[in-house]
KEKE-3310 file (N, C-alpha, C; in steps of 0.2 Angstrom, whole numbers, plus 5000, padded with zeros to 4 digits):
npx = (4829:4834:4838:4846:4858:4861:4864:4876:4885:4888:4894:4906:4911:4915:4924:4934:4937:4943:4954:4962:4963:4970:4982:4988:4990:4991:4987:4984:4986:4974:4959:4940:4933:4939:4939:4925:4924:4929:4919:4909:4899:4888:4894:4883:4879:4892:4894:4880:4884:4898:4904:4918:4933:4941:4935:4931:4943:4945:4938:4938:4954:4949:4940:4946:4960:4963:4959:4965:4979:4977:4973:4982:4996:4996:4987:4992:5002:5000:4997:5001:5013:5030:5038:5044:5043:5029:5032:5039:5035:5023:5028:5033:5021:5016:5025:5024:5012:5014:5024:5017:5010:5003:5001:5010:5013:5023:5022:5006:5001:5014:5016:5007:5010:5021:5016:5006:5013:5017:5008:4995:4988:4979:4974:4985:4986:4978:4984:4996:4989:4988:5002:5005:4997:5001:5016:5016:5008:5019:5029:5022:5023:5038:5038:5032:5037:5052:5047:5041:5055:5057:5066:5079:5082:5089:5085:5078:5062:5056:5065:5068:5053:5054:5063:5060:5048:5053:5060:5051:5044:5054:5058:5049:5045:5057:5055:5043:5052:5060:5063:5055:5054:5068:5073:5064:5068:5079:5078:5071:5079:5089:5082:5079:5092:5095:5086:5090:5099:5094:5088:5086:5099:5105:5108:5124:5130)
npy = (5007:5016:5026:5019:5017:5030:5033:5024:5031:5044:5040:5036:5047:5053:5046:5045:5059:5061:5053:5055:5068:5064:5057:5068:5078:5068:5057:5063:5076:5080:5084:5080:5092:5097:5088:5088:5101:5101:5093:5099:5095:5094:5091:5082:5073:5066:5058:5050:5040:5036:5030:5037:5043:5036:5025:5030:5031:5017:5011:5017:5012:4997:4997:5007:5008:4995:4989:4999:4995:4981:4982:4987:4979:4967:4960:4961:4952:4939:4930:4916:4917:4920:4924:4935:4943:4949:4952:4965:4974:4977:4983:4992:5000:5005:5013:5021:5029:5038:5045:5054:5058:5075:5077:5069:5059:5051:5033:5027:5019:5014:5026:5028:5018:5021:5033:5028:5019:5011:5020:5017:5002:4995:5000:4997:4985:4983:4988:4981:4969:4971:4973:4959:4952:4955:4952:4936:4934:4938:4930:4919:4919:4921:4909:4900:4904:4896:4884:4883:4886:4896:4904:4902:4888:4888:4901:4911:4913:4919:4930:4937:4943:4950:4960:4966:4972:4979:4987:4993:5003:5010:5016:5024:5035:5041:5045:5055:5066:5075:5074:5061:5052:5054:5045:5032:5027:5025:5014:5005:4997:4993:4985:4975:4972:4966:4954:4950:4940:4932:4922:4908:4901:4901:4885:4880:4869)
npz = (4997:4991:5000:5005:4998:4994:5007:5007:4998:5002:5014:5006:5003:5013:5018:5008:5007:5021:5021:5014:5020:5032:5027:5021:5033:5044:5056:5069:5068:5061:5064:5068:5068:5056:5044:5042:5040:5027:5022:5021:5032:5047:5064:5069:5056:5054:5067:5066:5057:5060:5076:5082:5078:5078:5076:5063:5055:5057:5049:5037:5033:5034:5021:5011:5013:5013:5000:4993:4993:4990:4976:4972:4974:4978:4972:4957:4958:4959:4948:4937:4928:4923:4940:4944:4933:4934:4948:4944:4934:4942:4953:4944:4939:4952:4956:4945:4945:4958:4952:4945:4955:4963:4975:4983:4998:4999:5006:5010:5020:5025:5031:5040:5048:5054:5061:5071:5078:5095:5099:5096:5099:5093:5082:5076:5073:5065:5055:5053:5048:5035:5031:5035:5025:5013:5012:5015:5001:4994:4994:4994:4979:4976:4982:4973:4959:4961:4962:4949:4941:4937:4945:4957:4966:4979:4984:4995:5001:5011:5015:5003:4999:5013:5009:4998:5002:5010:5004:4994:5003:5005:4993:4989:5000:4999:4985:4989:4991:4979:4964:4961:4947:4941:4951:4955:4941:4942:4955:4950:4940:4946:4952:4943:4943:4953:4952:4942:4948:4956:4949:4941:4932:4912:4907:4901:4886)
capx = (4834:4837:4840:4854:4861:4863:4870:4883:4889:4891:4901:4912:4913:4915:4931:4936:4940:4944:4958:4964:4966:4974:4986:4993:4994:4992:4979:4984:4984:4968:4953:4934:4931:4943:4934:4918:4924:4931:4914:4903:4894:4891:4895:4879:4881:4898:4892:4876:4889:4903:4905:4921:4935:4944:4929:4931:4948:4947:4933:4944:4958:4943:4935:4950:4970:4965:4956:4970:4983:4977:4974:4990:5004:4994:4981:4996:5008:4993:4997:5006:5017:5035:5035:5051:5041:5026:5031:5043:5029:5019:5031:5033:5015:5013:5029:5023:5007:5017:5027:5013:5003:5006:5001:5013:5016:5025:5018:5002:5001:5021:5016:5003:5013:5025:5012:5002:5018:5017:5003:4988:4988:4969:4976:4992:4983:4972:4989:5000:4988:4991:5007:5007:4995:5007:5020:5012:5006:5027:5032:5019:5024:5043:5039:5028:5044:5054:5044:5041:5059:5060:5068:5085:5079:5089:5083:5075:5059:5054:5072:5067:5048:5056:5070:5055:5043:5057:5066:5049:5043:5059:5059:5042:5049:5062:5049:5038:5055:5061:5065:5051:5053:5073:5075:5059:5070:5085:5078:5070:5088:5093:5078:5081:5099:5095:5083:5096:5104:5091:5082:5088:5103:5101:5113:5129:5132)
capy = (5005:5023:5030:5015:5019:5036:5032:5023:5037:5049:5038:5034:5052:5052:5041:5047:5066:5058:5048:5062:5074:5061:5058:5073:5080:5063:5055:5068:5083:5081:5084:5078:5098:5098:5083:5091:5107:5100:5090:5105:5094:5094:5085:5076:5070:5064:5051:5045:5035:5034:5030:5039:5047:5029:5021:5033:5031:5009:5009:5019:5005:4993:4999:5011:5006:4987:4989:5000:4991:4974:4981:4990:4977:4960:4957:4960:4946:4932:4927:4910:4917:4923:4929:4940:4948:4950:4959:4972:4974:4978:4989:4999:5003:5007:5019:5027:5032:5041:5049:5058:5060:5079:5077:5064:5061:5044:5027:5029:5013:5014:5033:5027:5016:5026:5037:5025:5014:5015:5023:5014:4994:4994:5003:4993:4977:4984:4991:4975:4965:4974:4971:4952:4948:4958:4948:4930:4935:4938:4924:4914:4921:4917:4899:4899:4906:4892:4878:4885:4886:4906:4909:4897:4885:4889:4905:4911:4916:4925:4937:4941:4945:4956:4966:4969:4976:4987:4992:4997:5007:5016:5020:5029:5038:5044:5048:5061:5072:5076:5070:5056:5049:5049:5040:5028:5023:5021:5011:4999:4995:4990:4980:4970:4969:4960:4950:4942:4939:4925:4919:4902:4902:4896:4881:4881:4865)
capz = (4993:4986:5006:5007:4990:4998:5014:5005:4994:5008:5019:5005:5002:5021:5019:5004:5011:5026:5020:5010:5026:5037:5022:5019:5040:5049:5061:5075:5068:5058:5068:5066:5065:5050:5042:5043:5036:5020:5020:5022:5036:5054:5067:5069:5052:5055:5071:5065:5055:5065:5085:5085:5075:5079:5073:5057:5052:5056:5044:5032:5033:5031:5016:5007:5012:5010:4994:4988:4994:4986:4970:4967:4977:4978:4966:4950:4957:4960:4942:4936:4923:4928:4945:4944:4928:4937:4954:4942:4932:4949:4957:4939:4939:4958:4957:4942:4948:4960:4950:4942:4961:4963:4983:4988:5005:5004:5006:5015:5024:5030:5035:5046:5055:5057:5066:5075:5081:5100:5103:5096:5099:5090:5074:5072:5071:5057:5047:5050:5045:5029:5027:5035:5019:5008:5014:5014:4995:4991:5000:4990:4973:4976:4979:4964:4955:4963:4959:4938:4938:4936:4954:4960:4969:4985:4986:5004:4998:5016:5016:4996:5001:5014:5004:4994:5006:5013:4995:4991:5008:5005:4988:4989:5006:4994:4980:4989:4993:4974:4958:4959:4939:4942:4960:4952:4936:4949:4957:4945:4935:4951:4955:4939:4942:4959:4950:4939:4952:4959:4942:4937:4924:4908:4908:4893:4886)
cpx = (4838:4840:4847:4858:4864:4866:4877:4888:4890:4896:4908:4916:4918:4924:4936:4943:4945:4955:4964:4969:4972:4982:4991:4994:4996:4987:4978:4984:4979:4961:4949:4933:4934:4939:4930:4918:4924:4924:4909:4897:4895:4892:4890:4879:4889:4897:4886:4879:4893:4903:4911:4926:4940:4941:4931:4937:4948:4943:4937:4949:4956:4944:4940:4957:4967:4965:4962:4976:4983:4977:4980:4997:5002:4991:4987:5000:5005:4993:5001:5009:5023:5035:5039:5047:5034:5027:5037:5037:5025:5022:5033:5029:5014:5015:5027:5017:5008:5020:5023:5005:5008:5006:5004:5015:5020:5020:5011:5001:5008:5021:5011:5004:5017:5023:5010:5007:5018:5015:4996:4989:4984:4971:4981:4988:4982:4977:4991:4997:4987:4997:5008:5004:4999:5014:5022:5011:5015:5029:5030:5021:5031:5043:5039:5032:5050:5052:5043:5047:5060:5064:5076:5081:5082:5088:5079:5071:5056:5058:5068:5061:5051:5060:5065:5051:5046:5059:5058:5046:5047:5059:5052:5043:5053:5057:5047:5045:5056:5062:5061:5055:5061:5076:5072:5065:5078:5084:5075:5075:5088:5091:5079:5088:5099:5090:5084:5099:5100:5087:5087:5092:5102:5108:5116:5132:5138)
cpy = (5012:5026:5026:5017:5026:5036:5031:5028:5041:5045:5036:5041:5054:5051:5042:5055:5063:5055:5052:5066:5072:5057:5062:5077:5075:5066:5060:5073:5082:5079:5082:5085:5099:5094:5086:5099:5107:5096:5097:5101:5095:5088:5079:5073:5065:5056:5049:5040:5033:5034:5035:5043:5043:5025:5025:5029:5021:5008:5011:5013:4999:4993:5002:5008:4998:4988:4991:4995:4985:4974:4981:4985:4969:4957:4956:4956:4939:4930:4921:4911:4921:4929:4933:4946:4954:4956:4964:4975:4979:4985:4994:5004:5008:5014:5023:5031:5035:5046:5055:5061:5067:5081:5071:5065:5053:5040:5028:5024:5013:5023:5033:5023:5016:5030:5034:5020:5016:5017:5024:5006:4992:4995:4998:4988:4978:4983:4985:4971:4965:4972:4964:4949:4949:4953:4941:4930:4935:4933:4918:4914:4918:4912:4898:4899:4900:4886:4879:4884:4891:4907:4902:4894:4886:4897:4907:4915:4922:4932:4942:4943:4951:4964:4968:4973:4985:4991:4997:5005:5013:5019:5027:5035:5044:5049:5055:5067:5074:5071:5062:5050:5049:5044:5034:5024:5020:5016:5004:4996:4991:4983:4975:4968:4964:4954:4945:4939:4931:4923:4911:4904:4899:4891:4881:4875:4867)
cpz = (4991:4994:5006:5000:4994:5004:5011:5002:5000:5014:5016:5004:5008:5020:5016:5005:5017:5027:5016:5015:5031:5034:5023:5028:5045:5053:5064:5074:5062:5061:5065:5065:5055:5042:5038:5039:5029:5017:5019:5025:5042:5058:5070:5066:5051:5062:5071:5061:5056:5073:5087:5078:5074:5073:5065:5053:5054:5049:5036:5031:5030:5026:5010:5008:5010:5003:4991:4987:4989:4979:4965:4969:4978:4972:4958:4952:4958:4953:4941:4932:4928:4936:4945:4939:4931:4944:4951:4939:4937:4953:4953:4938:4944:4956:4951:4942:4953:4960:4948:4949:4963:4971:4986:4994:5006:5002:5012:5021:5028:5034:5041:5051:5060:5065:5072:5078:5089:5104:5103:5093:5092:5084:5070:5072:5064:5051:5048:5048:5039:5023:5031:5027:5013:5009:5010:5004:4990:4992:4995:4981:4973:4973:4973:4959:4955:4959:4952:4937:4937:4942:4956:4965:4978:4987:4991:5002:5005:5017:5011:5000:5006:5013:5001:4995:5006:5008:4993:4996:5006:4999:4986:4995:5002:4988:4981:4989:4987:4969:4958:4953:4941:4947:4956:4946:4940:4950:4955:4942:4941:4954:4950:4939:4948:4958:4944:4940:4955:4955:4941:4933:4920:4909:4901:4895:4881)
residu = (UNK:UNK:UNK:UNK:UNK:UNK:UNK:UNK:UNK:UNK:UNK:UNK:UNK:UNK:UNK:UNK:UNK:UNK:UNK:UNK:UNK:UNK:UNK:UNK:UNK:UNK:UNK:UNK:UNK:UNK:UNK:UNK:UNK:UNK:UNK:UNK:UNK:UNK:UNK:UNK:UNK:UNK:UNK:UNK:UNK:UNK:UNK:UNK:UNK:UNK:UNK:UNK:UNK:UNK:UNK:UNK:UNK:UNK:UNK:UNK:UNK:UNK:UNK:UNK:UNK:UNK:UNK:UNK:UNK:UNK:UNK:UNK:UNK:UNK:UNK:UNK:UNK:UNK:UNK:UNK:UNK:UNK:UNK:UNK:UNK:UNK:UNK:UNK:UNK:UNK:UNK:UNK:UNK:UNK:UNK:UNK:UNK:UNK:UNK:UNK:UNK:UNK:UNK:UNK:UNK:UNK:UNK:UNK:UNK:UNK:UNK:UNK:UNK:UNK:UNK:UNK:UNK:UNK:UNK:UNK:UNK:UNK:UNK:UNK:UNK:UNK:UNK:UNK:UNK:UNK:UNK:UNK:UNK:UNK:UNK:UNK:UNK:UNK:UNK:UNK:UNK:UNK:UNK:UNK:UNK:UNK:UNK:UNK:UNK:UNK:UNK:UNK:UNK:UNK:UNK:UNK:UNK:UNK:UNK:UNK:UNK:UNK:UNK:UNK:UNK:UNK:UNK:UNK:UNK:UNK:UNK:UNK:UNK:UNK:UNK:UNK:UNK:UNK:UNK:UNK:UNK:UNK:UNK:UNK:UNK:UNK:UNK:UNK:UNK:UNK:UNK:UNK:UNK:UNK:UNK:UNK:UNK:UNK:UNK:UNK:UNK:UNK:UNK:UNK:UNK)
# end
């Protein structure tokens, strides 16, 4: 019990670093030596746990980008109260946990697709299917919004879902190069002004 308990810890530490390096240089230019440096292990300790450097960075995606992802851009609009409220709300928080990340590099997730577009099939399956669940989950909140009567009913909940993906991919893009906290409040006003834009009016008798 207490050897597996230990296992664990080190592989998330493992993951942890790992995820960190590949972050801030990308897949390709961050070696297993680099890894292992920042760990202060060797590389036998590095493939009794992993088969590859592949194998590392899938299990990473597994284990860290889903988790992350889910908590900060899925898990706060799975509510049944206003969905408009709900994903600005969602996208206020994300963006201002960014504002205050003093190692931005961007959206992690759109930075690795970027990278890996191309020239690893095996990898891109893992990340799309990242952002198909991120999708599907907007997609499903719309409706929700539709059928509550928060959303215009002829709204095209698949377009919105992706105006939203992409507005926010790019506003984080934007983010890491300067002025964070003003782009971020930019870019919120706006996101509320395109959001009154598709809410149900109130109707004047």
């Amino acid at each position: 019990m207490q050897k597996s308990i230990k296992r664990r810890a080190t592989i998330n530490r493992m993951q942890i670093t790992g995820l960190a390096l590949f972050y801030k240089n990308g897949y390709y230019n961050t070696s297993v030596d680099d890894i292992l440096k920042e760990l202060s292990l060797s590389k036998g300790a590095f493939y009794y746990h992993f088969d590859s450097k592949e194998d590392f960075f899938v299990q990473i995606i597994e284990q860290l980008l889903v988790r992350k992802t889910y908590s900060m851009l899925i898990e706060p609009i799975e509510g049944h109260s206003n969905t408009l409220e709900l994903i600005t709300e969602c996208f206020e928080n994300a963006l201002e946990t960014a504002v205050h990340n003093e190692l931005d590099y961007g959206f992690a997730l759109s930075n690795f697709i970027n990278e890996f577009n191309g020239k690893n099939a095996d990898i891109m399956k893992h990340l799309n299917e990242i952002l198909r669940i991120w999708e599907v989950t907007l997609v499903s909140a719309i409706q929700r919004g539709k059928f509550n009567g928060h959303i215009d009913r002829h709204v095209d909940a698949e377009g919105v879902a992706v105006y939203l993906m992409s507005s926010y991919i790019g506003i984080r893009t934007l983010m890491a190069e300067n002025t964070p906290s003003a782009r971020k409040y930019r870019f919120m006003s706006q996101l509320r002004q395109y959001f009154k834009s598709i809410e149900v009016k109130e109707s004047s008798y």
